[in-house]
C-alpha positions as CSV (number, residue, x, y, z in Angstrom):
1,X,-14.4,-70.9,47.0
2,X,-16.5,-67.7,48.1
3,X,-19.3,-67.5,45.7
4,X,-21.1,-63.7,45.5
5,X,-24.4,-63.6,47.2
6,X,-27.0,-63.9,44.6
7,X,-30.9,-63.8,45.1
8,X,-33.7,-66.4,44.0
9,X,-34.9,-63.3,42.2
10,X,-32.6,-62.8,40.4
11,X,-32.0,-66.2,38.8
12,X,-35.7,-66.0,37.9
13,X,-35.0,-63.4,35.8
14,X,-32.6,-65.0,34.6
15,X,-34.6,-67.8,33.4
16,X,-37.4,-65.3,32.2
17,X,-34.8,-64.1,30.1
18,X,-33.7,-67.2,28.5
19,X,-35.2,-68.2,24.8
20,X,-37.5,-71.1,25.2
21,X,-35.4,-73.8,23.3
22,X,-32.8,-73.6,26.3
23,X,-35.1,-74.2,29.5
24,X,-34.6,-78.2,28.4
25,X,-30.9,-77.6,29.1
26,X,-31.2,-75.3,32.0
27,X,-33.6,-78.3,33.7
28,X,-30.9,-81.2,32.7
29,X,-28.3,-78.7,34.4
30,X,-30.9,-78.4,37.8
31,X,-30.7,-82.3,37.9
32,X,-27.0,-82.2,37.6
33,X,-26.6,-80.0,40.5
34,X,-29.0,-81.8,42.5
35,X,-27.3,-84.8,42.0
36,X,-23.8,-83.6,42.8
37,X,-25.0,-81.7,46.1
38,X,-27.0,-85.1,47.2
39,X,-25.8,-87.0,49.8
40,X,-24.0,-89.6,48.2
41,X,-23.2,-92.6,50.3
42,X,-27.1,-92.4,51.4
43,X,-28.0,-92.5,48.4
44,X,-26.1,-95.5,47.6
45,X,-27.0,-97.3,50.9
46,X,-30.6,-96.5,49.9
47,X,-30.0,-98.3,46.6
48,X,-28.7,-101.1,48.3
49,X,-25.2,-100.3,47.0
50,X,-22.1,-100.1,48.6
51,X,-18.7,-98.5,48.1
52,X,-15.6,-100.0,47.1
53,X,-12.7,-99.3,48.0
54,X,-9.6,-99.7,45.7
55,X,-6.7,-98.7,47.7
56,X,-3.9,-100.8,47.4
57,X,-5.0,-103.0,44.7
58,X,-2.2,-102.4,42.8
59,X,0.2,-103.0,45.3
60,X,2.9,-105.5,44.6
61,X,3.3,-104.5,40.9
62,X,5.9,-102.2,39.7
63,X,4.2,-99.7,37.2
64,X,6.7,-97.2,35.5
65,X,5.7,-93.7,33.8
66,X,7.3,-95.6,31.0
67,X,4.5,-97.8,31.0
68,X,2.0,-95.5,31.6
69,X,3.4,-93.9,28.8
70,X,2.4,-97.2,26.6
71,X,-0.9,-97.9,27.6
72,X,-1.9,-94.1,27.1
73,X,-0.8,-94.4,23.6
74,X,-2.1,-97.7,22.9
75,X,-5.5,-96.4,24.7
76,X,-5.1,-93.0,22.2
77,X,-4.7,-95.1,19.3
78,X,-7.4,-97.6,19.8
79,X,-10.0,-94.4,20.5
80,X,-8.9,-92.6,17.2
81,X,-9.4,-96.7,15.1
82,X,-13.1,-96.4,16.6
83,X,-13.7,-92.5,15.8
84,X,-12.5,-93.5,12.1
């Protein structure tokens, strides 16, 4: 995706624009996008985590739409008995 070129000055007016109440969001959105464009796996080796992979751990059972069908509905129905 080819994102128009857009100046540091311009996002601070921006911001200078924005009514008070909204600069918590706008910071909560900055951490958001810090965290997605971090590094990751770094991160997480820094943490002393690791990744896991999940690849194949399903293999050997035989899963049908049909099924999948089920457990949506059952998941659906259990979500709407907490909401109520």
């Amino acid at each position: 995706m080819v994102s128009p070129a857009i100046s540091v000055q311009q996002i601070f007016e921006k911001i200078r624009t924005l009514p008070s109440e909204e600069l918590f969001e706008l910071d909560n959105f900055i951490d958001f996008l810090r965290f997605k464009t971090q590094n990751l796996p770094e991160a997480a080796a820094r943490n002393g985590m690791r990744r896991i992979h999940l690849r194949g751990i399903l293999a050997g059972y035989e899963i049908t739409p049909d099924m999948l069908s089920e457990v949506r509905r059952d998941l659906w129905r259990k979500v709407e008995q907490t909401e109520a």
